[in-house]
N, C-alpha and C positions, 0 to 999 in steps of 0.2 A: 092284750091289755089296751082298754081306750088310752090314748092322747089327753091330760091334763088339760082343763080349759081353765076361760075367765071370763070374768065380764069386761067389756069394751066396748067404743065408742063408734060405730062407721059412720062413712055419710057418703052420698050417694047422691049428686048435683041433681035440684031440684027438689029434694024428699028431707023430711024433718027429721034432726042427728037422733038416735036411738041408739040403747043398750043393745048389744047383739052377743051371745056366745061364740068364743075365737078359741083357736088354740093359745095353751100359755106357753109363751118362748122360755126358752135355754138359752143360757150364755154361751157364747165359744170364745176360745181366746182372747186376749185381753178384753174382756167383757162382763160387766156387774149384773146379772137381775135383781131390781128392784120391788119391792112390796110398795106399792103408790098409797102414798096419804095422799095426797092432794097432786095438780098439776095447773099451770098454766094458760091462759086463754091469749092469745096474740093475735094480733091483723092478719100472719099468712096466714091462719087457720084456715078465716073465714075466706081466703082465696082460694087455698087448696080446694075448701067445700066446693066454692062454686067451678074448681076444675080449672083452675087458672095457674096450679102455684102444683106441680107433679114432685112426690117425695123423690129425693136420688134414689141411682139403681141400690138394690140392697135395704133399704128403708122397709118398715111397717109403711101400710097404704091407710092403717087409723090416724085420727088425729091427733096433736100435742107436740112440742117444741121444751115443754120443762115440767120436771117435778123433783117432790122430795117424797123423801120414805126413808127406808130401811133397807141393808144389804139382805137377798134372799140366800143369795149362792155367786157364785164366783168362776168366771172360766180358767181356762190354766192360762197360765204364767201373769196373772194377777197377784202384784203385791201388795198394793197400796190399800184394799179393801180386804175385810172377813164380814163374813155374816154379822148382823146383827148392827154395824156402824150406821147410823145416821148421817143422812146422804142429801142431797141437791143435786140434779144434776140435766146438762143441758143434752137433748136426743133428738135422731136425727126424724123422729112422728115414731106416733104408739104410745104418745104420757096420755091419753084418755082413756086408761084401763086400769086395772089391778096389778099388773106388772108392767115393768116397761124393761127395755135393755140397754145401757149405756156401757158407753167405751168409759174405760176408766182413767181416762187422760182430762175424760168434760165431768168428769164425776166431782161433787169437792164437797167437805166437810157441813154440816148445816152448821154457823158460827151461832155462841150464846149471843143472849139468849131467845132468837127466833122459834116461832113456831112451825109446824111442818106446812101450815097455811102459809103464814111468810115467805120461809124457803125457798114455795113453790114458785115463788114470783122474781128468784134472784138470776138464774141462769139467764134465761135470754135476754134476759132485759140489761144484766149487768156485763155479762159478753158481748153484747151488739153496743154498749157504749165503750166498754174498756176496748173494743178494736178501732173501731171510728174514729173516736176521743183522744182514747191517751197511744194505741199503738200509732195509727197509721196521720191523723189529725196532729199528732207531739204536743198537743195542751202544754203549755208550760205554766208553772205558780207565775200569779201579777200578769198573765193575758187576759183576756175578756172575750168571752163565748156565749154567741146567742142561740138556743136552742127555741128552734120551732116546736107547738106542739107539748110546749114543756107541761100540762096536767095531764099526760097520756102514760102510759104505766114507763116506756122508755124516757119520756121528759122529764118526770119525778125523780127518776131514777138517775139521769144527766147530770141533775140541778145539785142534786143533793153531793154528787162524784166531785163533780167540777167544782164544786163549796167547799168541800174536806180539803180537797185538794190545791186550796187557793187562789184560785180563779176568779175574778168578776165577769159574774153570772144574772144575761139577760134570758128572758122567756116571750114567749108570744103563745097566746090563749085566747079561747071564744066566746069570756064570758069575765066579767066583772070578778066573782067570785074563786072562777077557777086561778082567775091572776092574784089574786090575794092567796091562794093556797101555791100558787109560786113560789112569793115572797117569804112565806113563810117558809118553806122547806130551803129558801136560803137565794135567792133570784134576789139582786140589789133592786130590778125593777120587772114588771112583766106588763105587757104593752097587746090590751083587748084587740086583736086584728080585726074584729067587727065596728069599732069603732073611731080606732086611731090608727095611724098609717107607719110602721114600725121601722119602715125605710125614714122617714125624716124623723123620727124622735133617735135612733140610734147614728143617725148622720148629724144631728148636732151635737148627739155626745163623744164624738172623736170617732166613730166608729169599734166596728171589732175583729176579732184575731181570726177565733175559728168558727164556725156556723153547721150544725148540724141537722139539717133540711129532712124532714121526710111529707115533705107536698108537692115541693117539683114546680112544673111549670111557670105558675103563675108569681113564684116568687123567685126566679132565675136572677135575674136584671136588677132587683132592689138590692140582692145579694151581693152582686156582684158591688155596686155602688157602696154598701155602710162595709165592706172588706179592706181590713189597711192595708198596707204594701207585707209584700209575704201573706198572706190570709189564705187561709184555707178551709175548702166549703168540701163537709162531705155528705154525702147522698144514704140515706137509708130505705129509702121509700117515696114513690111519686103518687100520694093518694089523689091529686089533680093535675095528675098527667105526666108525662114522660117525652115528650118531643118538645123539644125549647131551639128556641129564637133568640140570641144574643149579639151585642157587638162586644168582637174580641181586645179589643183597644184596653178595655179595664180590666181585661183579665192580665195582658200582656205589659201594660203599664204598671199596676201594683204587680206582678210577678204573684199573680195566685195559683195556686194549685186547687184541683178541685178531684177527688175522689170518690168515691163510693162501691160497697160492699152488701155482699148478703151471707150470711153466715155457716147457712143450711149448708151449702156445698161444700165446705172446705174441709182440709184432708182432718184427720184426729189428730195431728201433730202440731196443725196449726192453733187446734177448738183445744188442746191442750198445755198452748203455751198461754191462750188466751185467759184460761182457766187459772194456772199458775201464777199467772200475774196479779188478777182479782183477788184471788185466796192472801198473796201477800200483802198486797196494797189497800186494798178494800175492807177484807173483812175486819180488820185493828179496826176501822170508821164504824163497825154496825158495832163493836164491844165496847168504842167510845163515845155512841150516841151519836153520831155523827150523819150515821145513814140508817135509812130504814124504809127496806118497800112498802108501800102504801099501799095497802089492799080495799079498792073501794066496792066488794061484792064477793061472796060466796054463794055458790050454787051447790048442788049433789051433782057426782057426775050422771045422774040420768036427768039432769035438768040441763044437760050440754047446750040443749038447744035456743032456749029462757037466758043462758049465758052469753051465745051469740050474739042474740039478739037486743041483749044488753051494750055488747062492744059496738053493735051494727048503727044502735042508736046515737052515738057518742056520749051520751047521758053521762059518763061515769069519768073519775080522776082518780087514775094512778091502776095499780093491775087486779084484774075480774078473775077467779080463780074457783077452780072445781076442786069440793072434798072428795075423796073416795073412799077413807078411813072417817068414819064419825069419832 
């Protein structure tokens, strides 16, 4: 008897993403199969593509980091999940298909009343900030936290966390318009880096607590400056660059801590406290209005590539997301 297939998503550094027939995975042990409505488009993707960003061992080699759908089937000793439950859930590559397999510790509820398009946008975006943020960062209510970046699908999603959550919330953006949709989702102010210099507008306002960086280099040193004593800078991403030059004196003076994390590797125990703590703390904020990912693009998952190329352009604010259920 043939092997079950699906449709999904390869790519192949240098060659444009295409549907390809795969085989369709089985769950094993603690482990959900999912029926994919939708999934996720993220910055590793596009590094994975170009072969820069290798899935851990045991991973699908297709693309994707998040989707929602439906429970298909269930491996054993799975409680939390049965068939047919409405799911989100963060995986470790392989959301760019018809099924995907997730550990059921990153798996969590789709809260009312999102749709599977929404959904698809909450896992990584919402576990790469609830780790940064509020586990390893300690955000506390009445700090003030500047998120680089803030109209990008993790900035939105930052602004809107840090806001529920009572925090005074700055952003930095590359455009007039994306800084007014800052503000709007709850940014007391967002500060055009193409224009204005976000190191002196946030040094004359007292400075801030925590800073969540994903450009790297070139804004090491300002960082370190608008940081008050105890401040804490963490790292998601160095889209300009990753080798830095500082003097230690401000770090060592104000007593900052500086961290950073990437998600993909971490054990399921960890992607499952992270999870747990979202589902508690979070999702009350998407049933009270409070948060809601912002999806600025749908594509078909065989327009993967048109999606890319969408993220590659930065044209877009907040998360770019492939259907796979119509």
């Amino acid at each position: 008897m043939s092997k079950p297939v699906m449709r999904a998503v390869k790519s192949v550094v240098g060659q444009k993403l295409e549907l390809h027939e795969i085989g369709k995975p089985s769950p094993g042990p603690g482990q959900v199969l999912i029926r994919v409505h939708a999934a996720g488009v993220n910055r590793p993707d596009l590094i994975q593509r170009a072969g820069k960003y290798p899935p851990p061992p045991g991973a699908p080699e297709t693309l994707g980091l998040e989707v929602s759908g439906v429970v298909e089937a269930i491996g054993d000793s799975v409680t939390r999940w049965q068939s047919g439950d409405r799911v989100c859930a963060l995986v470790p590559g392989g959301g760019y298909a018809e099924y995907a397999i997730a550990h059921e510790g990153s798996t969590m509820p789709i809260p009312e009343p999102l749709t599977f398009i929404e959904a698809a946008g909450l896992p990584e975006t919402v576990l790469t900030v609830w780790n940064n943020v509020f586990h390893m960062s300690q955000l506390k209510p009445g700090e003030t936290i500047l998120i680089h970046g803030g109209a990008s699908g993790i900035g939105t999603t930052a602004i809107q966390l840090a806001a529920a959550f009572g925090a005074k919330v700055y952003a930095t953006a590359g455009a007039d318009e994306k800084c007014r949709l800052c503000e709007k989702l709850g940014a007391t102010q967002a500060i055009n880096y193409r224009t204005d210099d976000f190191e002196t507008v946030l040094r004359d306002a007292g400075g801030v607590d925590v800073i969540l960086d994903m450009v790297g280099k070139p804004y090491f040193e300002k960082n370190l400056t608008i940081l008050k004593d105890l401040g804490r800078l963490s790292y998601i991403a160095f889209l300009q660059g990753s080798r830095i030059e500082g003097d230690l004196t401000k770090l060592m003076m104000k007593r900052i801590s500086i961290s950073g994390s990437t998600l993909r590797i971490r054990t399921n125990e960890h992607k499952a406290m992270l999870a747990e703590g979202a589902v508690r703390q979070a999702w009350p904020w998407i049933r009270q209005g409070k948060f809601k990912p912002l999806v600025s693009a749908v594509f078909p998952l065989a327009e993967a590539d048109a999606a890319h190329a969408k993220m590659d352009s930065s044209d877009h604010a907040g998360k770019i997301i492939l259907q796979v259920v119509a």
